[in-house]
C-alpha positions in Angstrom: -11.6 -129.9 -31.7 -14.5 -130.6 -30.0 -14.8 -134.1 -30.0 -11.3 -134.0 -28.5 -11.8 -131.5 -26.0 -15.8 -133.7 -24.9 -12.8 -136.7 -24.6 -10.3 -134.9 -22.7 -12.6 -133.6 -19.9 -14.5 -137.0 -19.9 -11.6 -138.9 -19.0 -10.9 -136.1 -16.7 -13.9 -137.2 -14.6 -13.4 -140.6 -15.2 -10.2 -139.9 -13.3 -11.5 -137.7 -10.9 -14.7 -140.3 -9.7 -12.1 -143.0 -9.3 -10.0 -140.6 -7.4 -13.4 -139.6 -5.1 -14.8 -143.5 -4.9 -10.8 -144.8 -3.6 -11.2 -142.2 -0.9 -14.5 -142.6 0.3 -14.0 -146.4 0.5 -10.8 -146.0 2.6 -12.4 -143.5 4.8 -15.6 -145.7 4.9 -13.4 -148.3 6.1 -11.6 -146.3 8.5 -13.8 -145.0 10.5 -17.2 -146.8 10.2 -17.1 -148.3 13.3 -16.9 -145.3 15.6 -20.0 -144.6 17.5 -20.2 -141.1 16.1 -19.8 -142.1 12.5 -23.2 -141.3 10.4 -25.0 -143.7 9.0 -23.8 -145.4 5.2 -26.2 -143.4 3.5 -25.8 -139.9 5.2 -22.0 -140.2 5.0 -22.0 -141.6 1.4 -24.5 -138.0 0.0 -22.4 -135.9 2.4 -19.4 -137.2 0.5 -20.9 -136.9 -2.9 -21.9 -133.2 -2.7 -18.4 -132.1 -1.4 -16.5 -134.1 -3.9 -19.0 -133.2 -7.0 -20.1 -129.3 -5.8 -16.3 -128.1 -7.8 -18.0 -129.8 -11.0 -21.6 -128.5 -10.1 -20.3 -125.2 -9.8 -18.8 -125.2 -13.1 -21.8 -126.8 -14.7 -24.6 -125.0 -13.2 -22.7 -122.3 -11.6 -25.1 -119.7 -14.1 -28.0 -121.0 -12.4 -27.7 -120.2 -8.9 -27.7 -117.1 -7.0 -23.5 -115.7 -6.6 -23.4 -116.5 -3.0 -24.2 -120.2 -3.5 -21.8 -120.3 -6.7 -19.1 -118.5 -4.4 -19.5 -121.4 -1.8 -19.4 -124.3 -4.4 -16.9 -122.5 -6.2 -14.2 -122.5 -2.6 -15.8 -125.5 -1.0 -15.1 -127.6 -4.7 -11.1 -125.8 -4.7 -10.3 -126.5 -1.5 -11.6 -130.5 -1.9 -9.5 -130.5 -5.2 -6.2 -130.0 -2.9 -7.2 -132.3 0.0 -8.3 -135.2 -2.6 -4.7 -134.8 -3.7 -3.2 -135.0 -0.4 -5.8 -137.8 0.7 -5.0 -140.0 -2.4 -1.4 -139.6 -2.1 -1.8 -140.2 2.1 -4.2 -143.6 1.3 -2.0 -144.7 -1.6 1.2 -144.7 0.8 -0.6 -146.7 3.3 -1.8 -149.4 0.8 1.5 -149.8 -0.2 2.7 -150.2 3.0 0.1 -153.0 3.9 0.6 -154.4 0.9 4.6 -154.9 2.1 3.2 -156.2 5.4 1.3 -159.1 3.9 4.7 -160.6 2.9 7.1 -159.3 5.5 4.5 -158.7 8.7 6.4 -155.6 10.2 3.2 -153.7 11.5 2.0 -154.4 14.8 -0.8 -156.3 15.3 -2.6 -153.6 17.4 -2.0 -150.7 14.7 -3.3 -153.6 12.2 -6.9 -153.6 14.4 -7.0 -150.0 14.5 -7.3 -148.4 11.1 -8.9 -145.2 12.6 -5.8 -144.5 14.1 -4.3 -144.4 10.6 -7.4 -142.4 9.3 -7.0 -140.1 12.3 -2.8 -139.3 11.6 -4.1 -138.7 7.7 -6.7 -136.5 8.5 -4.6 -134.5 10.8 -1.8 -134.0 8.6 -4.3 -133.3 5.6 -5.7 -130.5 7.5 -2.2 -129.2 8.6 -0.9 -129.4 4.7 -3.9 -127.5 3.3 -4.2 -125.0 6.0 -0.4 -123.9 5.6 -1.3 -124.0 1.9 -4.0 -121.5 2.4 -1.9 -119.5 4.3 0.6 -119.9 2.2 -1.5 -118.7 -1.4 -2.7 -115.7 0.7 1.2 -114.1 2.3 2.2 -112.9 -0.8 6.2 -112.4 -1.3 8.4 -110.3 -3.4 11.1 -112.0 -5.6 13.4 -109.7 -6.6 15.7 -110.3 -9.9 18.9 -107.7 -10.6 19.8 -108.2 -14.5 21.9 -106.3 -16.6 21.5 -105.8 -21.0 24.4 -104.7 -22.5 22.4 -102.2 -25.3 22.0 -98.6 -24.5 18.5 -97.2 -23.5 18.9 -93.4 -24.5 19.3 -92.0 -21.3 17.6 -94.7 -19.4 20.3 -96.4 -17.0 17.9 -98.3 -15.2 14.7 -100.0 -15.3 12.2 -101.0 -12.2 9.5 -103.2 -13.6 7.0 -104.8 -11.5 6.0 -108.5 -13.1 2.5 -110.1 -11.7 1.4 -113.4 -13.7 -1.4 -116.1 -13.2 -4.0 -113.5 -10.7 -6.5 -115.4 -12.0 -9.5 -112.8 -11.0 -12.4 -114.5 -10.2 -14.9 -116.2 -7.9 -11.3 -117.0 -5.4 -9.2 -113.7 -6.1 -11.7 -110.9 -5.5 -11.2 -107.2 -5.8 -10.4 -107.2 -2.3 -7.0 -109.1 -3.0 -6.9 -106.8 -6.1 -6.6 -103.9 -4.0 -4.0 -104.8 -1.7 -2.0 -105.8 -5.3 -2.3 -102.8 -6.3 -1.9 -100.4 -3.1 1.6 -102.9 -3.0 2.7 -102.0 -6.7 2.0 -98.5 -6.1 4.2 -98.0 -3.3 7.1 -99.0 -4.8 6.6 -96.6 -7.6 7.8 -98.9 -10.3 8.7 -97.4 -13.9 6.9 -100.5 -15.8 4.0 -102.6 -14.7 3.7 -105.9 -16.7 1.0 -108.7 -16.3 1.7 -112.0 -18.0 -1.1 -113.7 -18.4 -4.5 -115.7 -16.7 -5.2 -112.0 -15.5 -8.8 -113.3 -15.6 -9.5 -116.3 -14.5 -12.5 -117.8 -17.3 -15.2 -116.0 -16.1 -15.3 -112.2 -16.7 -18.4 -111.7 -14.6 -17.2 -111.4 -11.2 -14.7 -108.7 -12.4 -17.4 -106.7 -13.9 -19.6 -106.8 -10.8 -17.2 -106.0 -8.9 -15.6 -103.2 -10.6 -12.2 -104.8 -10.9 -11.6 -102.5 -13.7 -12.1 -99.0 -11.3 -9.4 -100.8 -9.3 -6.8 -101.2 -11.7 -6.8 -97.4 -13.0 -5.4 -96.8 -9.5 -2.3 -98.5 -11.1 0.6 -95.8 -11.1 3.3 -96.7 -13.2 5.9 -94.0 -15.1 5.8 -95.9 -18.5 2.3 -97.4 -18.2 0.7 -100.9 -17.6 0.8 -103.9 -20.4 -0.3 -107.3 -20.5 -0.6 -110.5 -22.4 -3.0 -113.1 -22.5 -3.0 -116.6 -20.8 -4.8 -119.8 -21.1 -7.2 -118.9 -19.2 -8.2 -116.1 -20.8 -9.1 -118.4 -23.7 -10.3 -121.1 -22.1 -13.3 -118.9 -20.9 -14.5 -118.5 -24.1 -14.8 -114.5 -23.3 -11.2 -114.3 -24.9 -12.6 -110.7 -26.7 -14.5 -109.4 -23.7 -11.6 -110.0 -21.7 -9.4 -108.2 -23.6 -11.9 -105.3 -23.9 -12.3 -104.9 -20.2 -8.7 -105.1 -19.2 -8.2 -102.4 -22.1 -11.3 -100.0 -20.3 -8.9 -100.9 -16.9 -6.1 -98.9 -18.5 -4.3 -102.0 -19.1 -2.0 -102.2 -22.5 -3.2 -105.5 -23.7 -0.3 -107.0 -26.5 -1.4 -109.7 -29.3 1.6 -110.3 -31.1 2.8 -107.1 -31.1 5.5 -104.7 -29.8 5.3 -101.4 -27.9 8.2 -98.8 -27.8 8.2 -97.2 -24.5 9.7 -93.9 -24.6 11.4 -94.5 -27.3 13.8 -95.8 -25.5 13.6 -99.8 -25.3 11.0 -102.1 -26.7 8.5 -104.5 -25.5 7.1 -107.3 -27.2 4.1 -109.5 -26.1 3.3 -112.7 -27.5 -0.1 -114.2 -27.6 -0.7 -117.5 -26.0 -0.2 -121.1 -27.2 -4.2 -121.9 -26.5 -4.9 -119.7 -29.3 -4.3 -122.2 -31.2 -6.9 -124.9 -29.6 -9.4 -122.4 -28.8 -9.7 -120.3 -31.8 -8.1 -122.9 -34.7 -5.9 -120.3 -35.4 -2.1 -119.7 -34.8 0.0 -117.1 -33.1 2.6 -114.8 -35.5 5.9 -116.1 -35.4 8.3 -113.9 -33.6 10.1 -112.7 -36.2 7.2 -111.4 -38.7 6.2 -109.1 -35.8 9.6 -108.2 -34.7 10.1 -107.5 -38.4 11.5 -103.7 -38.5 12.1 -103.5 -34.8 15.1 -101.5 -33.8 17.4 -104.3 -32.0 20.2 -101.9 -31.2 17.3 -101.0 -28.4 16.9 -103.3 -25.4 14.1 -105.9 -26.4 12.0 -106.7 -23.5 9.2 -109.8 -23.6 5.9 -111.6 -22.3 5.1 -114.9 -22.8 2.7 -116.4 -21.0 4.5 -119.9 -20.9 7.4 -120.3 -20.8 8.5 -122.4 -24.3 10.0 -121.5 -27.7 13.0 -120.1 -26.2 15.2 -121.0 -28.7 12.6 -119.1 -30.7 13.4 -115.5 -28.6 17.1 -116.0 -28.5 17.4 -116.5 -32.5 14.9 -113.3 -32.5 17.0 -111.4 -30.1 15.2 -111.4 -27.0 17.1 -109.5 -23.5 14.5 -110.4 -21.3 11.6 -113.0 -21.3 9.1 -112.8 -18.4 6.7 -115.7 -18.3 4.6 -117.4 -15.7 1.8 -119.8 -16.0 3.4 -123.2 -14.5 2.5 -122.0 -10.6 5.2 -124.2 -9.9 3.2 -127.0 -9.3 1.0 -125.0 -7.2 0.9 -128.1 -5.3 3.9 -130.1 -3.8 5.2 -132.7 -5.4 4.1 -130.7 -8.5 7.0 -128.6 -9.2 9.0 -131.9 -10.3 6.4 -132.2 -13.3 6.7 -128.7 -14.4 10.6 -129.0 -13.7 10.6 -131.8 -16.3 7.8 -130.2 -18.6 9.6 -127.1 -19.1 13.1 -125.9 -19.6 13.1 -124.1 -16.6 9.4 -123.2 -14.5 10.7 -120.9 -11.9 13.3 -118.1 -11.4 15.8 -116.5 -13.1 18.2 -118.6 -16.1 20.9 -117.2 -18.6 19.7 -118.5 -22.0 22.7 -117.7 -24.1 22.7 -113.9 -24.4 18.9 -113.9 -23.1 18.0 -113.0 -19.6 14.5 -115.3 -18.7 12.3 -115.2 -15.6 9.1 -117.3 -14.9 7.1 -116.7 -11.8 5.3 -118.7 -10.2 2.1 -116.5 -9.9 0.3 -114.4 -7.8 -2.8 -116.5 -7.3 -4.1 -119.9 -7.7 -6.3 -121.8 -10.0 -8.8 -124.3 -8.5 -7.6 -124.9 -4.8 -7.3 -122.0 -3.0 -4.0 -123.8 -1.5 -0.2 -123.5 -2.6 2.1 -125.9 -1.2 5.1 -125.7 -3.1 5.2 -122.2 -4.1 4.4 -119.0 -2.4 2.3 -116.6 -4.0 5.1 -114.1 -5.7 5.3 -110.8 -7.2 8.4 -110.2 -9.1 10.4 -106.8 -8.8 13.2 -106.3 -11.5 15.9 -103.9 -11.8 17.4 -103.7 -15.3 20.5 -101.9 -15.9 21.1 -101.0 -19.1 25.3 -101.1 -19.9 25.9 -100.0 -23.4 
């Protein structure tokens, strides 16, 4: 596992110094011939410690006092989501000269000026990621209307409130927390579910800044639950996180089911990275399920969204998952459309109702661009 995991990341960076050394070239060669442009050796450590301070910060992050880890940490995000853009922007004009070598449709005078070229790039890089920062910051409400045919006692309907992929860290502070919460709250919702990457990795930020005090604020009728995400595994904390959301008055479900009220049933599942980070599989759905009423409604989280064929055959009403962001960035969403059966909104899986959301906050960049930052509202009405 480790060996693998050394090979993944190190092809990672591989990747991600090509990705850095194509862009500085091209801007190199854009722009080197401006008056105002620095000198080779300025510009070339200028770029180096913007495009390497994401990876410093999560090398020797420990090391440096929080503000300068807080810095690197939304300086390194925010250079994640322009490389993108910048490689995609830089790839699209190669091609095109590439085309004008054999068909010479560019006019000689846009052909002498490539910091015209850099210039539109660099504009429309700066308008993409600044309406992607605006855009992982407005949050929105999704709201879902579904209907389970089982009774619920005397329960006719159901308001949950459905937050996945916070990711509570150096990015999301207890600031944002706050407003989450003071949102939730006045709603008054009957059920308040997170689904996973809660914490994002590192657990220290939410202790120092008493993340935990803020979510006992939560006000829900039937209580607060969760389920664990990647993230909260690929931390390495995956104990202490669960711990500290538990002293937060969160309901934290491994594998296990919960009846609320007596009146319907919620299951959570642990996540797939339990697997890969602690060699050791989740329970099959139906060994926990084992003995559970299903003449009650049978409400689930699942982090990501697979196995459905898994909770139908178990008897599943309602799956709630998050995790795929939808992308986060645009084009994304058409790999996590073809990745997973669905990655966003509402489907009918035979007689199972399934939403995924695309998250509240963001992991690396600081920047959505093909998804908004959601919270999900859900009104269940029970129809026996």
């Amino acid at each position: 596992m480790n060996v693998q995991f050394i090979a993944f990341f190190g092809i990672i960076l591989i990747v991600y110094s090509m990705g850095n050394y194509y862009v500085g070239l091209r801007g190199w060669q854009a722009f080197h011939a401006l008056p105002a442009f620095p000198g080779g050796r300025f510009y070339s450590l200028l770029f180096f410690l913007i495009s390497f301070s994401y990876i410093f910060e999560r090398i020797l992050g420990n090391y440096f006092p929080n503000f300068i880890t807080n810095a690197l940490s939304l300086v390194g995000g925010t250079w994640l989501a322009i490389l993108y853009y910048l490689v995609l922007f830089c790839a699209f004009i190669d091609l095109i000269r590439f085309a004008d070598r054999r068909l010479s449709f560019v006019p000689e005078t846009w052909r002498q000026a490539p910091a015209v070229a850099g210039g539109i790039v660099v504009a429309m890089v700066t308008v993409i990621i600044a309406f992607g920062v605006w855009n992982a910051t407005n949050t929105v409400w999704r709201h879902y209307d579904i209907s389970i045919d089982k009774s619920a006692g005397d329960l006719r309907e159901l308001h949950i409130i459905l937050v996945t992929d916070i990711h509570l860290g150096k990015v999301i502070k207890n600031g944002r927390l706050e407003k989450l919460v003071d949102e939730i709250n006045a709603r008054r919702p009957d059920l308040v579910l997170l689904a996973g990457d809660v914490i994002d990795e590192d657990v220290g930020p939410f202790v120092n800044q008493g993340m935990a005090a803020t979510f006992r604020r939560l006000k829900s009728r039937f209580g607060v639950f969760a389920v664990l995400g990647n993230h909260e595994y690929i931390g390495g904390q995956t104990d202490v996180a669960v711990e500290l959301l538990r002293s937060s008055g969160i309901m934290v479900l491994r594998d296990s089911v919960f009846n609320v009220g007596d009146q319907f049933v919620l299951a959570g599942r642990d996540d797939w990275d339990r697997v890969r980070f602690m060699n050791s599989p989740r329970k099959p759905l139906s060994e926990f399920l084992e003995g559970v009423d299903r003449t009650k409604p049978l409400l689930m989280m699942d982090h990501q969204p697979r196995s459905m064929e898994e909770a139908v055959a178990a008897g599943v009403d309602l799956m709630m998952s998050g995790h795929t962001h939808r992308g986060q960035l645009f084009p994304n969403q058409w790999v996590t459309r073809s990745l997973y059966e669905t990655d966003w909104g509402y489907m009918r899986k035979g007689a199972m109702n399934v939403i995924v959301s695309a998250g509240f906050g963001t992991w690396g960049p600081p920047v959505r661009t093909s998804a908004a930052s959601e919270i999900v509202e859900i009104k269940v009405t029970f129809r026996p």
